[in-house]
BALOBA-1460 file (C-alpha; in Angstrom, 3 decimals):
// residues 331
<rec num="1" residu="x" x="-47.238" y="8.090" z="-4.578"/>
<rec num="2" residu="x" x="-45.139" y="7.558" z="-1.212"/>
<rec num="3" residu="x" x="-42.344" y="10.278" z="-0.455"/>
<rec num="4" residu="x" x="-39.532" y="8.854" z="1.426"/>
<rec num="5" residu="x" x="-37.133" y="11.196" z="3.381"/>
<rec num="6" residu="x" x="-33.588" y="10.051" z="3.722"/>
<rec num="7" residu="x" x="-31.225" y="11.221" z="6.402"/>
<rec num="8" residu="x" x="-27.665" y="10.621" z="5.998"/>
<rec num="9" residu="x" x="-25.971" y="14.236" z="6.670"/>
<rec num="10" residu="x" x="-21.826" y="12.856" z="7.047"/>
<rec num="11" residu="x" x="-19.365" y="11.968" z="6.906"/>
<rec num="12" residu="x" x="-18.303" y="11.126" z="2.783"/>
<rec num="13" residu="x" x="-17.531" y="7.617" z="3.455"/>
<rec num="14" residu="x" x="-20.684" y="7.162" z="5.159"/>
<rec num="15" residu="x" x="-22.753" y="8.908" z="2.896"/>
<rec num="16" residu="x" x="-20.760" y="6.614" z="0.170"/>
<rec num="17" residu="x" x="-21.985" y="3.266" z="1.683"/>
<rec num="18" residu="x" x="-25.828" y="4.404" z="1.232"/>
<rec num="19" residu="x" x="-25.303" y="4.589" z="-2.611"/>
<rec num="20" residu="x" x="-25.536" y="0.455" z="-3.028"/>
<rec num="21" residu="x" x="-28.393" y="0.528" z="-0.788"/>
<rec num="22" residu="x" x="-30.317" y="3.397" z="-1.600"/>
<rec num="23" residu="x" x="-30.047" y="2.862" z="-5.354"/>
<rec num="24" residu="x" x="-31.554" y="-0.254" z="-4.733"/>
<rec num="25" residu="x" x="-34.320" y="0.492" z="-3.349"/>
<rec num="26" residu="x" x="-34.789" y="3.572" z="-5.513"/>
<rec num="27" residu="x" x="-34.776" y="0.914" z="-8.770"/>
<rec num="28" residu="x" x="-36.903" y="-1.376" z="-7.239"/>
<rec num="29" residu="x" x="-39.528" y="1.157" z="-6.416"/>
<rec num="30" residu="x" x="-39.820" y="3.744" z="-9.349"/>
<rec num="31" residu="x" x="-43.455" y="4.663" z="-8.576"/>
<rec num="32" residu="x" x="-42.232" y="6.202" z="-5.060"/>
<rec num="33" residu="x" x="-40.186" y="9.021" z="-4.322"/>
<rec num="34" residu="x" x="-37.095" y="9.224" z="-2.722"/>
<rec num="35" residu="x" x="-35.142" y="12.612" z="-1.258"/>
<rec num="36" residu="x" x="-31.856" y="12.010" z="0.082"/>
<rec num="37" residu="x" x="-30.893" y="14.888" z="2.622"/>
<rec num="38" residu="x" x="-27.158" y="15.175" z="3.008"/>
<rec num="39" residu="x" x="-24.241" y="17.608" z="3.937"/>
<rec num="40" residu="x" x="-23.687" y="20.051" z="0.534"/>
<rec num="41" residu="x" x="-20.313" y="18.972" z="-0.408"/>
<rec num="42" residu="x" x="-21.551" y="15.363" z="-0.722"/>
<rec num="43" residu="x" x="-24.238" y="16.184" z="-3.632"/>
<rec num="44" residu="x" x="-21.936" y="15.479" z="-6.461"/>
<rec num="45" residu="x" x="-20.919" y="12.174" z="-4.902"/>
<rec num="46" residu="x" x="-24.733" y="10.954" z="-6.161"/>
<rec num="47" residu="x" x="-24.083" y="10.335" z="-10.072"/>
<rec num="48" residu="x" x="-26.001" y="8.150" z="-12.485"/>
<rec num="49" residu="x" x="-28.649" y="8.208" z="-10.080"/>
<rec num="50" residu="x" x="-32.017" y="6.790" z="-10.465"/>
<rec num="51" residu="x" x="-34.947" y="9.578" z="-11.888"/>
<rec num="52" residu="x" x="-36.876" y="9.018" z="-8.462"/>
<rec num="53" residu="x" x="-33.871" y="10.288" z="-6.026"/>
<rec num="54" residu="x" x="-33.134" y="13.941" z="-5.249"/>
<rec num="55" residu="x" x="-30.506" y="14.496" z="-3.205"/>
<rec num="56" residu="x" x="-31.143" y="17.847" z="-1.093"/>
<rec num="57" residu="x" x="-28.233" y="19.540" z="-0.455"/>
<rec num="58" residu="x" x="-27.698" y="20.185" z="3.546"/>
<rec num="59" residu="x" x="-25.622" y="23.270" z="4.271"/>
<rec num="60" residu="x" x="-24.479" y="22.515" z="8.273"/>
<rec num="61" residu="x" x="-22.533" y="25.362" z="8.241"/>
<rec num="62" residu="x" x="-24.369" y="28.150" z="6.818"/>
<rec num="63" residu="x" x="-28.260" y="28.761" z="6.841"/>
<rec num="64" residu="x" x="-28.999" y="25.405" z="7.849"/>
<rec num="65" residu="x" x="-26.936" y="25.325" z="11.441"/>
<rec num="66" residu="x" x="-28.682" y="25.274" z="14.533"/>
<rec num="67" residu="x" x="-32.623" y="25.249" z="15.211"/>
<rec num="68" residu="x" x="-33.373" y="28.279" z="13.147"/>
<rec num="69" residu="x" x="-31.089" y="26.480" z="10.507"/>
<rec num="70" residu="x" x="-33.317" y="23.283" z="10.962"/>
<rec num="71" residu="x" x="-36.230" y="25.093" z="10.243"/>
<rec num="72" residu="x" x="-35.469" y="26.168" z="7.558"/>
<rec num="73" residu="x" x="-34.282" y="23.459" z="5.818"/>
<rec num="74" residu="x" x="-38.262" y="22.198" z="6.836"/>
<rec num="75" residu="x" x="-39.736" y="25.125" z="5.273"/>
<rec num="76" residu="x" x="-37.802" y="24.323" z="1.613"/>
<rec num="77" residu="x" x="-38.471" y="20.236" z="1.937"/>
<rec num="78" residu="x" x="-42.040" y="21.491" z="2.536"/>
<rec num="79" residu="x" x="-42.527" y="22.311" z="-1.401"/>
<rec num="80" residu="x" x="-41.444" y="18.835" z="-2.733"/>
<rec num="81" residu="x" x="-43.143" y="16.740" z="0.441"/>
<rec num="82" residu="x" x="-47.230" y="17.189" z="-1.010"/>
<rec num="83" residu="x" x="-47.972" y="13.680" z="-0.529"/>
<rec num="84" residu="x" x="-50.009" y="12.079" z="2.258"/>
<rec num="85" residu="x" x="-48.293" y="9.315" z="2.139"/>
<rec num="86" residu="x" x="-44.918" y="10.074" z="3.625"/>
<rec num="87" residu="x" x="-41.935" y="7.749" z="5.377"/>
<rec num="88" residu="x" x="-38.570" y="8.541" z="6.904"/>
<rec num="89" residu="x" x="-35.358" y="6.699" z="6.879"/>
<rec num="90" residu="x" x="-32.695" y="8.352" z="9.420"/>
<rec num="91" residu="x" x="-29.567" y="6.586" z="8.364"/>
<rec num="92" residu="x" x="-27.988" y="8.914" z="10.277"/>
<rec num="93" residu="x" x="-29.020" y="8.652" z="14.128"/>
<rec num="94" residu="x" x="-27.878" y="12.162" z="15.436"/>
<rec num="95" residu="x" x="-29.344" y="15.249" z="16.974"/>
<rec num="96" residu="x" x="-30.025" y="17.244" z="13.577"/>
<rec num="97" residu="x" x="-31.478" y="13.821" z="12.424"/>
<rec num="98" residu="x" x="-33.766" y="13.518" z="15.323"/>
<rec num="99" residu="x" x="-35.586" y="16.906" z="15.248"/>
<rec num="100" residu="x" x="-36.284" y="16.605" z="11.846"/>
<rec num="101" residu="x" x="-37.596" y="13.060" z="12.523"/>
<rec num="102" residu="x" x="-39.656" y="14.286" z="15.454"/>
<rec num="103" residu="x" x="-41.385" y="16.951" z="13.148"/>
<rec num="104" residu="x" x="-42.558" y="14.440" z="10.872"/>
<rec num="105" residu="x" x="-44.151" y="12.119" z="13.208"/>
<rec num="106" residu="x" x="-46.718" y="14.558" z="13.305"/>
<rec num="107" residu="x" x="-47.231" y="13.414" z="9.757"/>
<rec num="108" residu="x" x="-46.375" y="9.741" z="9.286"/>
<rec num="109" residu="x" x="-45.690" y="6.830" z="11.666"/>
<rec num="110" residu="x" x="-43.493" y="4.895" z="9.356"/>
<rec num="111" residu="x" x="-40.173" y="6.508" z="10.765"/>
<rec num="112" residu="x" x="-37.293" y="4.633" z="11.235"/>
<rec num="113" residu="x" x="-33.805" y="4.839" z="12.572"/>
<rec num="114" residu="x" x="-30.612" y="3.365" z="12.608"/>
<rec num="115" residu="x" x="-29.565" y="1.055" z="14.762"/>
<rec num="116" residu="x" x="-25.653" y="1.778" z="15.806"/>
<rec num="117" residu="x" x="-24.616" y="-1.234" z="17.985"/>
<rec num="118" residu="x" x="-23.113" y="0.980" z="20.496"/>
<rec num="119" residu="x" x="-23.126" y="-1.571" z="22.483"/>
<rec num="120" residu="x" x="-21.357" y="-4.228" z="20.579"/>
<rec num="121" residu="x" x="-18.687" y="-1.627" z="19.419"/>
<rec num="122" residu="x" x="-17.713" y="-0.823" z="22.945"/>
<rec num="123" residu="x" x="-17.197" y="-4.509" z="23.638"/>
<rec num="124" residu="x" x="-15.230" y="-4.584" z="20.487"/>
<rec num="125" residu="x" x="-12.924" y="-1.805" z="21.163"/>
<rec num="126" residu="x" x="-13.227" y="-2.582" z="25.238"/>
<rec num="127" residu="x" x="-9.725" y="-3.542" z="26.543"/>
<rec num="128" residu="x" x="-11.161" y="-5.557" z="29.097"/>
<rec num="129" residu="x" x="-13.027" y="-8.464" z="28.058"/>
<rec num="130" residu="x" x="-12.609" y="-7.778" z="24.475"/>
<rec num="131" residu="x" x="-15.358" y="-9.618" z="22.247"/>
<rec num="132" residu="x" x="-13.900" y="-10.027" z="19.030"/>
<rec num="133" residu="x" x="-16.385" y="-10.765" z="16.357"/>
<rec num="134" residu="x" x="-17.428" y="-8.782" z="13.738"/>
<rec num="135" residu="x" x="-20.637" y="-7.012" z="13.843"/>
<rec num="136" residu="x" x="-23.248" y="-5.817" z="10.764"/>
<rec num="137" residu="x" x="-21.973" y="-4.102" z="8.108"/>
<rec num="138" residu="x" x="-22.804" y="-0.289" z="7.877"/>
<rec num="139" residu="x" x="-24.609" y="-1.194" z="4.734"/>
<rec num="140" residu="x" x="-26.640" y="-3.880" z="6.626"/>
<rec num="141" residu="x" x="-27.725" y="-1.499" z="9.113"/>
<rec num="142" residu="x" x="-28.894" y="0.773" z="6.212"/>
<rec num="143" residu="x" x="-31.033" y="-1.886" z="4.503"/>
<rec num="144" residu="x" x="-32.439" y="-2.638" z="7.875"/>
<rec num="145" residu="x" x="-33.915" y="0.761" z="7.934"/>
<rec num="146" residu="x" x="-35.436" y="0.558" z="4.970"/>
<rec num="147" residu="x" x="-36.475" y="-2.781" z="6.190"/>
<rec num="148" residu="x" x="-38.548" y="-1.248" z="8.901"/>
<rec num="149" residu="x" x="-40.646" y="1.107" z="6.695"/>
<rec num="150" residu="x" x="-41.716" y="-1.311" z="4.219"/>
<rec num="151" residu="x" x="-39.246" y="-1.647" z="1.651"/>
<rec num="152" residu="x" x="-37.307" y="-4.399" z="0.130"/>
<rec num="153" residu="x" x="-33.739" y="-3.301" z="0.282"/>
<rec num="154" residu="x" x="-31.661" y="-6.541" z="-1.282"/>
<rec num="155" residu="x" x="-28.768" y="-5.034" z="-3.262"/>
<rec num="156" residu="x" x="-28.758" y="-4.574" z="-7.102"/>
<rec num="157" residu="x" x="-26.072" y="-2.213" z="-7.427"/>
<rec num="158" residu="x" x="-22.972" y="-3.252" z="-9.366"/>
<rec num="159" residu="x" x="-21.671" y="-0.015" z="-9.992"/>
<rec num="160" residu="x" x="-21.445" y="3.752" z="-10.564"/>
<rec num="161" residu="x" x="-20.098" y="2.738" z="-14.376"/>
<rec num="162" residu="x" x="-21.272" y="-0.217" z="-16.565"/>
<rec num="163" residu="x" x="-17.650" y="-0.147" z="-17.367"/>
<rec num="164" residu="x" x="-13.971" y="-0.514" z="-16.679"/>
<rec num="165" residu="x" x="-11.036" y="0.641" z="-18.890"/>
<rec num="166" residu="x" x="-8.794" y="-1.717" z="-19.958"/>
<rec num="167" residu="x" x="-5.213" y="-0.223" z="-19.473"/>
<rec num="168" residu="x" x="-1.960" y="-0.616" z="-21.363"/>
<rec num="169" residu="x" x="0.287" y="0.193" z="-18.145"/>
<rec num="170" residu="x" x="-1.026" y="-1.255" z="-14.852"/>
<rec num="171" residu="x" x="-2.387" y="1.907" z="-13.067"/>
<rec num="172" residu="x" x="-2.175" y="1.277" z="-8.995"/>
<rec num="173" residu="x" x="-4.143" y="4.315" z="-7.294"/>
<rec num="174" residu="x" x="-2.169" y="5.202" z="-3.377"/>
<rec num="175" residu="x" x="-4.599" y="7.087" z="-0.928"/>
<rec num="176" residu="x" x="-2.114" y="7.465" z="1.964"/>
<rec num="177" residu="x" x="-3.850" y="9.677" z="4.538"/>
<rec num="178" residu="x" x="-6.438" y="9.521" z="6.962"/>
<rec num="179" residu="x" x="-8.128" y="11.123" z="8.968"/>
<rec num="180" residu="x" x="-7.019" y="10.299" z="12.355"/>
<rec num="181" residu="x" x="-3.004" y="9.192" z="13.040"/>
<rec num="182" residu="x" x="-4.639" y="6.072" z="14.326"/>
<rec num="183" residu="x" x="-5.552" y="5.247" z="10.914"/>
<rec num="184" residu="x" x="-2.759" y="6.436" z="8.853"/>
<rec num="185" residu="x" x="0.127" y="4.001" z="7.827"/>
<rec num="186" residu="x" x="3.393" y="6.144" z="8.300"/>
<rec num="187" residu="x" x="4.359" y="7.841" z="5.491"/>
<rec num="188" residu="x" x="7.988" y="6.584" z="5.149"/>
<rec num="189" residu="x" x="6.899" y="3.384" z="4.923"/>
<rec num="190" residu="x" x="4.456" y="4.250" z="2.550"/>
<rec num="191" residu="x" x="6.751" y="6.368" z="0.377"/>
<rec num="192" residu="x" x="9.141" y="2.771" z="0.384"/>
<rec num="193" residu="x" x="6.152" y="1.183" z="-1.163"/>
<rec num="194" residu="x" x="6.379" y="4.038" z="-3.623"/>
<rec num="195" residu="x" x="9.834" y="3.829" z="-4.371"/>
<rec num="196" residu="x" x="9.446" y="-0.141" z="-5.107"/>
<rec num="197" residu="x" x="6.203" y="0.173" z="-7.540"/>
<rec num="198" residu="x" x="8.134" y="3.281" z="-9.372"/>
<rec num="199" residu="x" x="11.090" y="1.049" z="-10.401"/>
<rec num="200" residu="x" x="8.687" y="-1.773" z="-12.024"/>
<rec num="201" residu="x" x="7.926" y="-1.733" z="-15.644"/>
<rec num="202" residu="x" x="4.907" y="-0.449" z="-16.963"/>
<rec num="203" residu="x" x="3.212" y="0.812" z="-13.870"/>
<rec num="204" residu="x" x="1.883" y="3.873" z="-13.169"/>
<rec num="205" residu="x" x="1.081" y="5.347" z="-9.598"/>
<rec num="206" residu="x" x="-1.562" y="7.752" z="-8.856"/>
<rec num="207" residu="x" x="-1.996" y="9.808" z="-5.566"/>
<rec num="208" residu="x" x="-5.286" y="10.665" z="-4.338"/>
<rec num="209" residu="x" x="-5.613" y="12.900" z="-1.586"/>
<rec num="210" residu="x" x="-7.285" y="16.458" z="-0.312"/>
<rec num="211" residu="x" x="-6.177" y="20.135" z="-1.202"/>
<rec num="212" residu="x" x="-4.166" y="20.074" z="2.020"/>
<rec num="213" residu="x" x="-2.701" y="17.166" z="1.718"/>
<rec num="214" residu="x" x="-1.620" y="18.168" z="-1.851"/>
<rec num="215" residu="x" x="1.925" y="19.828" z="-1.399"/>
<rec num="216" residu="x" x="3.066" y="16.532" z="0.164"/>
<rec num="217" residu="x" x="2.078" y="14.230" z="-2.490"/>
<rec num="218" residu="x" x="3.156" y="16.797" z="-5.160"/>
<rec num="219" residu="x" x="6.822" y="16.130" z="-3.482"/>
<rec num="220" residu="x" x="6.446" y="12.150" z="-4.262"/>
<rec num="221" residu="x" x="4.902" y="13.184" z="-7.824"/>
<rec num="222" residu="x" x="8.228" y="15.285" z="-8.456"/>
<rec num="223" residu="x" x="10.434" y="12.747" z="-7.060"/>
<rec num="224" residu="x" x="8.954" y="9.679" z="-8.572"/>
<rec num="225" residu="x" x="9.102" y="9.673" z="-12.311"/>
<rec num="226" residu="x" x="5.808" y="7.199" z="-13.001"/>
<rec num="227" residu="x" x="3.694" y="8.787" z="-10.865"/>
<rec num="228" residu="x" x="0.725" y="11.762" z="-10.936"/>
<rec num="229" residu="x" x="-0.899" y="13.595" z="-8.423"/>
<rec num="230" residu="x" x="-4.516" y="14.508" z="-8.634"/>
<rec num="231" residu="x" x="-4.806" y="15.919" z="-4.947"/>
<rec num="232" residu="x" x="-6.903" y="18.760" z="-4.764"/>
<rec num="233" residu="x" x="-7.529" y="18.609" z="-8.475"/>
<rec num="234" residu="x" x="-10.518" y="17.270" z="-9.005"/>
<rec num="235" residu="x" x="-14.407" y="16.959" z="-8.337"/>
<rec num="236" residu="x" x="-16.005" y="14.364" z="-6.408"/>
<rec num="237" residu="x" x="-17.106" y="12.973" z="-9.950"/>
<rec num="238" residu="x" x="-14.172" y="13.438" z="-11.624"/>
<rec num="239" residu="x" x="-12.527" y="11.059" z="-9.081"/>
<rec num="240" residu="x" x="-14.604" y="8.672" z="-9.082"/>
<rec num="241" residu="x" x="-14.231" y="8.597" z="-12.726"/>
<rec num="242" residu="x" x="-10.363" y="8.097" z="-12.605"/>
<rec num="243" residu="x" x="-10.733" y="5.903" z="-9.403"/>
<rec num="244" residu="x" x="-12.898" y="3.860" z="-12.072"/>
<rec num="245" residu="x" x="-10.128" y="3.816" z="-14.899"/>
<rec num="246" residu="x" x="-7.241" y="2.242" z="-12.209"/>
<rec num="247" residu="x" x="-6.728" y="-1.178" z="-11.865"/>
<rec num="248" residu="x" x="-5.853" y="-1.135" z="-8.054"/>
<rec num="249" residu="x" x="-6.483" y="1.001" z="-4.980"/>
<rec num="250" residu="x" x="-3.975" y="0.787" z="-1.764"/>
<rec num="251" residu="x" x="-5.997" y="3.082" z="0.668"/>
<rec num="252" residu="x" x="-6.386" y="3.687" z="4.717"/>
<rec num="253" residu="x" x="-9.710" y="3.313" z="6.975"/>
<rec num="254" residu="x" x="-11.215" y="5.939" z="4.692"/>
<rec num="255" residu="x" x="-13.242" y="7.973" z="2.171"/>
<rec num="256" residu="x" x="-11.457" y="6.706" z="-0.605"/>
<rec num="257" residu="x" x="-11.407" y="2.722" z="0.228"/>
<rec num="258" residu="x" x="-15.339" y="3.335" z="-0.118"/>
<rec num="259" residu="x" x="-15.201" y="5.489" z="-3.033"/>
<rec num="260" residu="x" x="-13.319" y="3.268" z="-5.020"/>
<rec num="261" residu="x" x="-15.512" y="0.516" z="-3.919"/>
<rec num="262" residu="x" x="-18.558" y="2.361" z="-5.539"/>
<rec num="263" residu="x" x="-16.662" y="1.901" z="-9.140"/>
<rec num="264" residu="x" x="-15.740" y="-1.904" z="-8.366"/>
<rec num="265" residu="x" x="-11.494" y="-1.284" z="-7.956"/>
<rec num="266" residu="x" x="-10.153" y="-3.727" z="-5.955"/>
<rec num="267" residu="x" x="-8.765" y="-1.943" z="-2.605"/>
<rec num="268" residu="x" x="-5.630" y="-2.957" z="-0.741"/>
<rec num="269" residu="x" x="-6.730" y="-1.438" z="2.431"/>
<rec num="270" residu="x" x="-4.562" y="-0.992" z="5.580"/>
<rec num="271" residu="x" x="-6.156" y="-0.812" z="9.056"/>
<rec num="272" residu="x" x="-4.762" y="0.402" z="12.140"/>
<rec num="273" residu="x" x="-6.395" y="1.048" z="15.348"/>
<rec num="274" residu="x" x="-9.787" y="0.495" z="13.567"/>
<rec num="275" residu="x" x="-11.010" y="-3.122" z="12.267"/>
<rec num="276" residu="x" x="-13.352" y="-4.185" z="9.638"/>
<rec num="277" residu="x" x="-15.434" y="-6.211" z="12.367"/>
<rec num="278" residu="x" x="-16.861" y="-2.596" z="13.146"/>
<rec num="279" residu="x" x="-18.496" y="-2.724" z="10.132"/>
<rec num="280" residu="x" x="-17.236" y="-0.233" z="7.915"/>
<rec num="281" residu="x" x="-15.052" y="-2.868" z="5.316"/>
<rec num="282" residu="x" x="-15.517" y="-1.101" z="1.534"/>
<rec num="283" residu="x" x="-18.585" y="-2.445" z="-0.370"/>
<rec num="284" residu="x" x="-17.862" y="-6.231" z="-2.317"/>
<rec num="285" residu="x" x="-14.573" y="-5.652" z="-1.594"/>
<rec num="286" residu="x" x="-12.701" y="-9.169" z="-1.217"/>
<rec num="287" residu="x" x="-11.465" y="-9.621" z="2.415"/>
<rec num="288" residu="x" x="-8.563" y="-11.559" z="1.307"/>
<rec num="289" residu="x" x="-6.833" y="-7.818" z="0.559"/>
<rec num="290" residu="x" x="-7.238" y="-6.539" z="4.184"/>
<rec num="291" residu="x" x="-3.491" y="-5.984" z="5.833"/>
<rec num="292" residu="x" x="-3.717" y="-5.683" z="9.462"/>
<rec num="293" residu="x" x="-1.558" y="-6.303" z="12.232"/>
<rec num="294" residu="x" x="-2.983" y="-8.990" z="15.237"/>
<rec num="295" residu="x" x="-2.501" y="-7.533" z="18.243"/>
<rec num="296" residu="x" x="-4.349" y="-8.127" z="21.414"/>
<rec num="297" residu="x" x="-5.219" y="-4.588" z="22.123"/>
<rec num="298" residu="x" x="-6.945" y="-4.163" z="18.726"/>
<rec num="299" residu="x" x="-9.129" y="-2.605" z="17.484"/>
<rec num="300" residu="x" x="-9.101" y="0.147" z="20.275"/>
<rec num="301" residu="x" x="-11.034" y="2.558" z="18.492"/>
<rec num="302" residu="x" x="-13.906" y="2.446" z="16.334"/>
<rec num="303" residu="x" x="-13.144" y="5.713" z="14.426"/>
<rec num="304" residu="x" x="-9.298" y="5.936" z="14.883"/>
<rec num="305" residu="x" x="-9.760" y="9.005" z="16.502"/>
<rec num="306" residu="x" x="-8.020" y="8.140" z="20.377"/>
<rec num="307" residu="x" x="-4.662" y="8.113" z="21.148"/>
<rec num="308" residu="x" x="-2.847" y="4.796" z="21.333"/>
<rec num="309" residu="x" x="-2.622" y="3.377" z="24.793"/>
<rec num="310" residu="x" x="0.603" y="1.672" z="23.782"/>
<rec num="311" residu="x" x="2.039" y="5.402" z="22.533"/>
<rec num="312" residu="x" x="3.584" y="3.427" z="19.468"/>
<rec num="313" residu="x" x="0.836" y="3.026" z="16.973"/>
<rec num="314" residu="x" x="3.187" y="-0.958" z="16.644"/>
<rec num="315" residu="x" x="-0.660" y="-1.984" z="14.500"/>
<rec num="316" residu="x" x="0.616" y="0.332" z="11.865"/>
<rec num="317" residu="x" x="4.430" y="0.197" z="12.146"/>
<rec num="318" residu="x" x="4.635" y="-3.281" z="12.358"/>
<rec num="319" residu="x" x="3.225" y="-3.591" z="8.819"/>
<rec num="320" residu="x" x="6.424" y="-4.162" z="6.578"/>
<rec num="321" residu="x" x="6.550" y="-2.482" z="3.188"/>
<rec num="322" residu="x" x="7.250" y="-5.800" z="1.746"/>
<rec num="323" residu="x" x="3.797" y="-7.086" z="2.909"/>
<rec num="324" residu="x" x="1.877" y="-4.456" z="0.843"/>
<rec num="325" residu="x" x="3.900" y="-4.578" z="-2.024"/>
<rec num="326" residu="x" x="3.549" y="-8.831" z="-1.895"/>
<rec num="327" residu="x" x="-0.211" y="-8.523" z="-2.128"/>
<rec num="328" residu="x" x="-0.173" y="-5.841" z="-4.787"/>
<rec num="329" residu="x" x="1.423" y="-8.737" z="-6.607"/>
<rec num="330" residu="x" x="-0.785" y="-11.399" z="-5.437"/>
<rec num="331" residu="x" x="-3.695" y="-9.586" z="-6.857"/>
């Protein structure tokens, strides 16, 4: 039997996008064995999993930070690693990633690493002789990992569920934040979107957000009748369970675009300063329901996290509310 180490530590939406891959291969191989290292508060993310994938739980923070840390987390894989036959797929590509990798090429020579595209991503973001193309998927850099060591990684996966609700109401899930202002359509706009779907009949709205984000989007729950809040109220499993039972997602550049992607809800997503040429558009998720704004200086930023040169954000302002709630109707 062949153990295979996965690496892919953070963030959640990154972590998210292994799932169609990994599961694949994980199906397609049951006599091997797969252990999926990844940050703790990920672990619950990995649900109806196949038999032969563990996912280890990675505390960053605690007993697992720093070199001692890394050690450590060695010393307790060492247990469930007795094979001879070992592999290692770093999806991840960082320091942490590499020191573990460099231990176990004492041990195997079928290690393999992602490939980023640095390269191509500076070009893309480059405001100077901008190529504007789009480059491999996230998940297609996965599978090319797995490619490397042996594996066959097409994708199988239709779904965390075999199953979607039908529902009486239409039931439109809103994931307004982001991480970075560079990827966050403004809220007043957003809250005008809101105000439009609350006044339809037979819709119901459904915020999705984190704890701290949670007193803000209990304020639209209290002020629009047909809505709900779940911010801050649920599990990783739990949401991916309601995120399963909605009809529609309208979400940012984030987490939750991918998460809802993982249960097959279509996802009206909005970019900003990002763009899905980098890579990171939400699994079989139909392109048609991108809104994005064409301006010459995007994308200037392949995680949203730089400040916009202009000092307007005008890719996220100039999206009209109108345009959003046109699509939601299209769809």
């Amino acid at each position: 039997m062949t153990t295979t180490l996965v690496i892919r530590l953070s963030s959640l939406g990154d972590v998210a996008i292994t799932i169609p891959v990994l599961y694949s291969v994980a199906n397609r191989y049951p006599d091997d064995r797969f252990i999926l290292l990844t940050k703790s508060a990920w672990q619950s993310l990995f649900i109806e999993k196949p038999s032969n994938l563990t996912v280890f739980p990675v505390y960053t923070k605690d007993k697992h930070k720093g070199i001692t840390g890394i050690i450590r987390l060695l010393r307790e894989l060492s247990p469930l690693i007795k094979t001879k036959k070992i592999k290692v797929a770093d999806l991840h590509g960082v320091i942490r990633s590499y020191l573990i990798d460099f231990y176990y090429r004492l041990k195997t020579k079928q290690i393999a690493l992602i490939e980023k595209g640095r390269g191509e991503k500076k070009k893309l973001v480059g405001q100077k002789n901008k190529i504007k193309h789009p480059l491999k998927t996230t998940s297609e850099r996965y599978r090319e990992v797995f490619e490397k060591i042996g594996y066959d990684s097409a994708i199988s996966f239709t779904g965390l569920f075999a199953e979607k609700p039908v529902n009486e109401r239409l039931r439109i899930g809103i994931a307004p934040f982001a991480k970075h202002e560079g990827k966050t359509y403004p809220l007043d706009k957003m809250e005008e979107v809101v105000c439009r779907l609350n006044k339809l009949p037979d819709i119901e709205i459904v915020f999705f957000g984190s704890k701290e984000e949670s007193r803000f989007l209990e304020s639209w729950n209290e002020k629009y009748p047909n809505s709900q809040s779940v911010a801050g109220k649920m599990s990783l499993p739990e949401e991916l369970l309601l995120m399963n039972q909605i009809d529609l997602m309208i979400s940012m550049d984030s987490a939750n675009m991918h998460l809802a992607s993982l249960v097959n809800t279509p996802v009206i997503s909005i970019w900003g300063a990002t763009h899905p040429y980098a890579g990171f558009y939400g699994f079989n998720q139909n392109e048609s329901n991108i809104i994005q704004t064409d301006l010459p200086c995007r994308p200037c930023s392949i995680y949203g996290n730089k400040p916009c040169k202009r000092g307007d954000y005008a890719c996220l302002k100039a999206i009209v509310p109108e345009t959003i709630i046109d699509k939601i109707c299209q769809i």
